[in-house]
C-alpha positions, 0 to 999 in steps of 0.5 A: 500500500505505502509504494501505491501511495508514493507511486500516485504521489510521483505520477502527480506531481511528477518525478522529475523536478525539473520538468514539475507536475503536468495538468495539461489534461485538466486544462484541456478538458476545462476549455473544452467546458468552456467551449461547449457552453459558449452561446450561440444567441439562440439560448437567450443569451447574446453570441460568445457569451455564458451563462451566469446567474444572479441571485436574490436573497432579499425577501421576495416582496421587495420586489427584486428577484424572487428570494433564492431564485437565480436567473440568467444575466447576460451581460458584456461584463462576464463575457469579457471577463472569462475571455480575458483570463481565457486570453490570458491563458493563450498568451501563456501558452499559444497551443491552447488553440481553441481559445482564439475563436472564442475571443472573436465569438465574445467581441462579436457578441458585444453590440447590444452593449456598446454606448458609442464606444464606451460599454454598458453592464446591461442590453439595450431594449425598448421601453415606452419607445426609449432606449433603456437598460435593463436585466434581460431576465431578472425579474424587478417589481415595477419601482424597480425597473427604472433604477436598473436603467443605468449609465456606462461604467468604468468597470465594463468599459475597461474590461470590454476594451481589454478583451478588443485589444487582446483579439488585436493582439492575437490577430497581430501574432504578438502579445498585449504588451507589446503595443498600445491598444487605440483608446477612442476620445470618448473613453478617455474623457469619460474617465477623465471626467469622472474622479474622485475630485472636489465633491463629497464621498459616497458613503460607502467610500467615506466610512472607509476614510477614502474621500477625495482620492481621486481615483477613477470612479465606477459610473461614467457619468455626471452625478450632477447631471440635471437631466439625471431623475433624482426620484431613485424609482422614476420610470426607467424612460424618464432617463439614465441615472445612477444608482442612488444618484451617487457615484463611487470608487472601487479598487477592483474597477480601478485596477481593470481601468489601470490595466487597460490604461497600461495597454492604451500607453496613458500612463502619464495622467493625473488620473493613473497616478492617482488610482495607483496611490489608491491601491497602494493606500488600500492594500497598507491598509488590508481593506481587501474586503471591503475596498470592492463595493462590488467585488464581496471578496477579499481576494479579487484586488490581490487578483487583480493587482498581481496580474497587473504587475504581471503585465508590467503596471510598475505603479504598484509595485509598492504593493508586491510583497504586501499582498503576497504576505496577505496571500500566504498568511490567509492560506488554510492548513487545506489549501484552500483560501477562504472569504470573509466572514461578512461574504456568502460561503465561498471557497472553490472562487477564492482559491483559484483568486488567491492562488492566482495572485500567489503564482504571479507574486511568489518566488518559484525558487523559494521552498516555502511558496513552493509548498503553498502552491502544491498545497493550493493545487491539490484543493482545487483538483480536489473541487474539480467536476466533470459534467455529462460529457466529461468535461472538468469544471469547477462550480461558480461561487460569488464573482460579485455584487450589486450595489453597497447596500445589497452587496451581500443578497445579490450577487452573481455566479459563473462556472465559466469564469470560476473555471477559466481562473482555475485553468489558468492558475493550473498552468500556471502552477505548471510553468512555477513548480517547473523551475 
């Protein structure tokens, strides 16, 4: 029985150390996953999209969603995000070639989204003969609905236009680094235009000392816009608004913006340096919870900000050695890494985050993050699922969240995307534990 175990042990991880474990055949069978359930636009969803689900714990005659019902959202955001760790992926390891198809897929599925050429979280469609925003599926009650017609946002525009200059890098053959994305007039005004500057601080960002910052802000709109309907639950044509009239700073919508400023080559603005000083200040200050208005998770900036060092983002390498400290000590005797205490019980998601961040961060030749890889991988091999045709996925847990004050009974979940960071935190395991 003991040669068995070591014989299982070396099979796994390899017997040479030199060439380290090899997961090729979870990775292939998670893009096949992937893959497979990319939309067509005949599921109710738009082409190059998946499935994700929001979910409602609010109680049910509030009037938004029914208590513990998911439904379908499509929207650019999750697209573009699961085709970004997919492009990030290939840029690893240019034989995962299915992935470029899918790329183009999700960016020709983009035009319900557009708002000239920034980005919008939800579809366009008709009401009272005006153009609105409004989830597809959700169901709201009818105060409601007019609160969910929202402006373009930071969050979606930056991850939108990340997943453009990744199709353009890899029709170009080269990587996303090595030239800068075209970034329209219109996307850089509206960032421009909507910082954290002389006005006074949501809530939410002063009960954390964050006020004046000025940093991006996640709605790219005027928050004193007189056109802009000051009754929250005005009918959805009585125009665009913001939720509670308010904008808002988020660390992890800052870090998707600095990303794709990076890419653009404008990392010389008042606004980059400003977002930069801002991570650094929240990661000093280990606010990782609850810096994220929207991202419920204490590893999504980690995440974030390690794979903007990866792609050369210097501006926040005063923060590289916090975060892989905050990493390594929130690891779980399992290997796992698991969410706040204030979150929704989440430990597959977090993991694949974390672990992320750790194979960016740490040093390969390093014993002790050597160990806390291995430790890491084998959690989340052990959460791994195949579905009815032997593909492998790993189950969805909270991507992220509605506004402050719903951050914890709303929230959305996709498999996709929960198995695409695990797919790229295995290869990555492979090329760390190979050296």
């Amino acid at each position: 029985m003991r040669i068995l175990l070591i014989g299982l042990w070396l099979s796994f991880w390899g017997t040479n150390s030199i060439a380290g474990p090899q997961f090729r055949t979870e990775i292939s069978s998670a893009l096949q996953f992937i893959q497979y359930y990319q939309t067509t636009g005949h599921e109710g969803y738009d082409p190059g999209q998946w499935v994700a689900r929001v979910t409602s714990y609010v109680p049910g005659p509030i009037g938004v969603g029914k208590f513990n019902v998911p439904y379908d959202e499509p929207t650019a955001f999750v697209a573009g995000s699961i085709a970004n760790v997919l492009a990030e992926i290939y840029f690893l390891d240019s034989r995962y070639k299915e992935i470029p198809p899918m790329i183009a897929k999700t960016v020709a599925g983009f035009q319900n989204y557009y708002w000239g050429n920034l980005f919008n979280f939800y579809p366009s469609e008709m009401f009272r003969g005006v153009k609105i925003r409004q989830p597809r599926y959700m169901y709201l009650a009818p105060q409601w609905q007019g609160f969910a017609n929202i402006p373009p946002d930071a969050d979606t525009t930056s991850v939108a236009r990340t997943t453009l200059h990744y199709l353009n890098s890899m029709g170009q053959g080269t990587r996303p680094d090595q030239f800068n994305t075209e970034l329209p007039e219109q996307v850089m005004k509206a960032l421009s235009a909507t910082r954290d500057l002389d006005r006074h601080a949501h809530i939410y960002n002063k009960l954390q000392g964050q006020v004046n910052t000025g940093a991006f802000m996640t709605w790219l709109w005027d928050e004193t816009n007189p056109d802009m309907p000051r009754n929250y639950f005005a009918r959805p044509d009585r125009g665009t608004r913001i939720p509670f009239n308010k904008n808002d700073v988020d660390c992890v919508v800052n870090a998707n913006v600095l990303k794709l400023l990076k890419y653009a080559g404008k990392t010389e603005g008042p606004g980059y340096k400003a977002s930069c000083e801002h991570l650094n200040r929240v990661v000093a200050k280990k606010q990782f919870y609850f810096c994220g208005m929207y991202y419920p998770s204490s590893y999504a900036l980690p995440y974030s900000i390690a794979n903007n060092l990866s792609e050369g983002v210097k501006c926040l390498e005063p923060s590289r050695q916090k975060l892989l400290n905050y990493v390594i000590a929130k690891q779980d005797p399992d290997g796992a890494w698991r969410n706040s205490v204030f979150a929704r019980p989440d430990y597959i998601h977090s993991t694949a985050w974390a672990l992320n961040a750790l194979l960016m961060l740490g040093d390969p030749h390093n014993e002790f993050h050597r160990l806390k890889v291995k430790r890491g991988v084998k959690f989340l091999l052990s959460q791994m699922e195949k579905d009815s045709h032997g593909y492998a996925y790993w189950p969805g847990q909270v991507f992220y969240a509605a506004t402050f004050i719903a951050r914890y009974p709303v929230v959305w979940r996709s498999t996709s995307y929960t198995t695409a960071l695990s797919a790229k935190a295995l290869l990555l395991a492979e090329r760390f534990l190979a050296q």
